[in-house]
N, C-alpha and C positions, 0 to 999 in steps of 0.2 A: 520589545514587540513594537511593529509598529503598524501603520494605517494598509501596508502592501499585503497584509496578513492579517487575515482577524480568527480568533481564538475563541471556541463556544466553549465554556465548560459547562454542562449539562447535568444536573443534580441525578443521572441515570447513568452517570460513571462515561458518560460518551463523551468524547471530543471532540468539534467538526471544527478545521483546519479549512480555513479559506482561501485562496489565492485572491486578490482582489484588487487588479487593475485589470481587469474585463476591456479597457479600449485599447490596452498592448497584447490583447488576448492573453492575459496571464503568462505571458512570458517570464522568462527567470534572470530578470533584473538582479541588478547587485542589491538593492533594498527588499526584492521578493526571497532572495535567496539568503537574505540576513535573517527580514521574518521567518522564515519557514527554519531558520536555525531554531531560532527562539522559540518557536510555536511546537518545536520536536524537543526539546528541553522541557518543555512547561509539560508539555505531556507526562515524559517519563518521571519527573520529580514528583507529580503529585497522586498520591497513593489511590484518591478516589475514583481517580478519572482510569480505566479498566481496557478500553479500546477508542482507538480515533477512526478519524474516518476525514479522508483530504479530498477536497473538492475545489472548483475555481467559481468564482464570481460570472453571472449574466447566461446564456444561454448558446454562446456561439463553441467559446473555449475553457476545456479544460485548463489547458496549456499548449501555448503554439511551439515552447521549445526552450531554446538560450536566446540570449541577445547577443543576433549578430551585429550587430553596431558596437555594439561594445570589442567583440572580436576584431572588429577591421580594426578602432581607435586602437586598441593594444596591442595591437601585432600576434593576436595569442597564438601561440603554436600547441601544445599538451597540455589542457585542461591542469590546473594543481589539483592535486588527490584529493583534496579534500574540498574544491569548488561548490560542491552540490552536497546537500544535507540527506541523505539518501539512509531510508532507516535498514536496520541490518547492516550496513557497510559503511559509508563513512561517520555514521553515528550510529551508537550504542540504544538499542532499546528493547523490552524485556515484553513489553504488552504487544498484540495483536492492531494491524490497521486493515482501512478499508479505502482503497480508491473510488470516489463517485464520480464518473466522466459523463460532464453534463454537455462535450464540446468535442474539438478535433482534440488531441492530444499526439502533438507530434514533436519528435525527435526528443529533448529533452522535456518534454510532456507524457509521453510515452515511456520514458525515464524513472519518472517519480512515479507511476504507475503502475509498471512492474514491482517497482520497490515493493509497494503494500503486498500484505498477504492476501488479501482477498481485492475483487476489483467488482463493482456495479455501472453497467454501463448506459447513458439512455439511448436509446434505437435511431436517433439522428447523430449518432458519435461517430468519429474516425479514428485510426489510429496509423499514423507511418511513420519509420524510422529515416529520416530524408536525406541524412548525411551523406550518402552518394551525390545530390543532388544539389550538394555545396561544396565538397571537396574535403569533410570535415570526416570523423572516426563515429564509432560506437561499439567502444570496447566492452562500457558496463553491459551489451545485450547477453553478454557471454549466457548467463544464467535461464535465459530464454531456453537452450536445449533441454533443459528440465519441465518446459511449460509446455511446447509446440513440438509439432515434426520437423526433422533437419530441413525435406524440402522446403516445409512452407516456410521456416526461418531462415532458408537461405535466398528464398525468390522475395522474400518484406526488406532484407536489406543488401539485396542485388539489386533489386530495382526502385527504389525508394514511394512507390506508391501505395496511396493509403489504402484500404482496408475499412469497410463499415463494420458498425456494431453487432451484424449478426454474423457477420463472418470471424468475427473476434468472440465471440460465445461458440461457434462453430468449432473451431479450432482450440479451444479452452483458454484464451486467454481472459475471458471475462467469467464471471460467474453466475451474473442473472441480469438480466436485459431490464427495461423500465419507459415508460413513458416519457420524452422530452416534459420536463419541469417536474417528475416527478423521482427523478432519480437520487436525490437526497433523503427521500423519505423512504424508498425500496434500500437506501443502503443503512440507515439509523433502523429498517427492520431485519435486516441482516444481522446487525450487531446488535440489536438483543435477542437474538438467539443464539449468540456465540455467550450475551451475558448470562442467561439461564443456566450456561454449563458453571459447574465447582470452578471457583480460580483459580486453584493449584493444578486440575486438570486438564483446564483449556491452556497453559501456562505449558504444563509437558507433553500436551499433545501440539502443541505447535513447534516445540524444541525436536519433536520427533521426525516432523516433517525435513525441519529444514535438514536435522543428522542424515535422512535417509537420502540428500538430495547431496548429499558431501560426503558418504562415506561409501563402501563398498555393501555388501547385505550384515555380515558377520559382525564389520565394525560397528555398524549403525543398530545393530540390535542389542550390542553391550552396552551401546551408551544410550541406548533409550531406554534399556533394562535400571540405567543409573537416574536419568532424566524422571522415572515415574516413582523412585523410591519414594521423597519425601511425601508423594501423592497420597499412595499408598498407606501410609503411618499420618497423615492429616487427620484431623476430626472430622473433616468436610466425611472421609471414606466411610466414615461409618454414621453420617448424619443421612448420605445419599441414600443406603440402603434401609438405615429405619424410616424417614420419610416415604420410601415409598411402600413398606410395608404398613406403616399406618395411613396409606392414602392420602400423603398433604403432599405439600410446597415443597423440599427441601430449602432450610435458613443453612445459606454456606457463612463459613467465619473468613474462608480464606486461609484457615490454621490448618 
């Protein structure tokens, strides 16, 4: 880990993921994109920590993108597949995130954005996909027809211009809007109510989503019929329903 990425672990199972060079506007530095490896590792490996939640340093940017400087010094032509620490795709991970866009988030800010399963945005935020605007791709948007309509997702990266916060909740890209400076706090309240659910639960109801967004209706309902077994046969399944029959809390074990 290091200083371009800072790492909360939060004795409430939370994780907030920092981006934190705020006067590159959180660009994706080869040392921010080291951290943000690191910081997606620490996550997944440690059993306590339940959901992250990735956000950038200062109040302007989430993420303004990649480093084109670094692109002209290298000549880069196709990104290497595995450039970008991207959860669900080029890295493995099993727990739920939460994007907080405290800023613009464009091109590859918008990137790691998508990535998350859930996004919190604050109402001075943008979002555009710019790469028309450089001369550069954005293949990973592919997975946007899942989120938006063809046209709007064809006129964001025909024309490379951005997009405010409410038109990005308009369109479903965001999930809930927030105050400028207060969008880490609306998004650490999102995710404890994602904590409140059973962990085996919220664990196959997320696996469901993404089946149903990669499979046909038939396939995606065998494997989410497969995804909810162990759910099903957990202690959590039968602690949910005495708890609420005796009117308390449910205590999940997670088993």
């Amino acid at each position: 880990m290091n200083d371009a990425v800072l790492f909360d672990a939060r004795e409430d199972g939370i994780a907030v993921i920092t981006l934190n060079r705020p006067e590159q506007r959180n660009a994706l530095t080869a040392e921010v994109r080291e951290g943000l490896r690191a910081a997606w590792a620490r996550f997944e490996a440690d059993d306590a920590l339940r959901i992250a939640i990735l956000t950038g340093s200062g109040d302007k940017a989430f993420c303004a993108g990649g480093d084109l400087k670094e692109m002209v010094e290298t000549g880069m032509a196709v990104p290497p597949r595995d450039m970008y620490a991207l959860p669900y795709d080029t890295i493995e991970l099993s727990k739920p995130t939460i994007a907080a866009v405290n800023g613009v988030a464009f091109a590859g800010g918008w990137m790691i954005a998508q990535a998350c399963d859930l996004c919190v945005a604050s109402t001075a935020a943008k979002f555009a996909i710019t790469e028309v605007k450089v001369g550069r791709g954005s293949p990973w948007a592919a997975p946007l027809i899942h989120m938006i309509g063809q046209r709007i997702f064809m006129e964001i990266v025909l024309t490379g211009k951005p997009i405010d916060a409410a038109r990005a909740y308009e369109i479903g890209l965001v999930n809930r809007l927030a105050q400028p400076g207060a969008v880490l706090d609306a998004a650490i309240e999102l995710a404890r109510e994602v904590l409140e659910g059973a962990p085996l639960s919220v664990k196959a109801a997320r696996e469901t989503v993404m089946l149903s967004t990669e499979m046909g209706r038939s396939a995606a309902l065998a494997a989410a019929r497969s995804a909810h077994e162990h759910t099903y046969n957990s202690q959590d399944a039968q602690e949910g329903p005495r708890a609420f029959a005796e009117k308390r809390r449910p205590v999940w074990s997670g088993r």
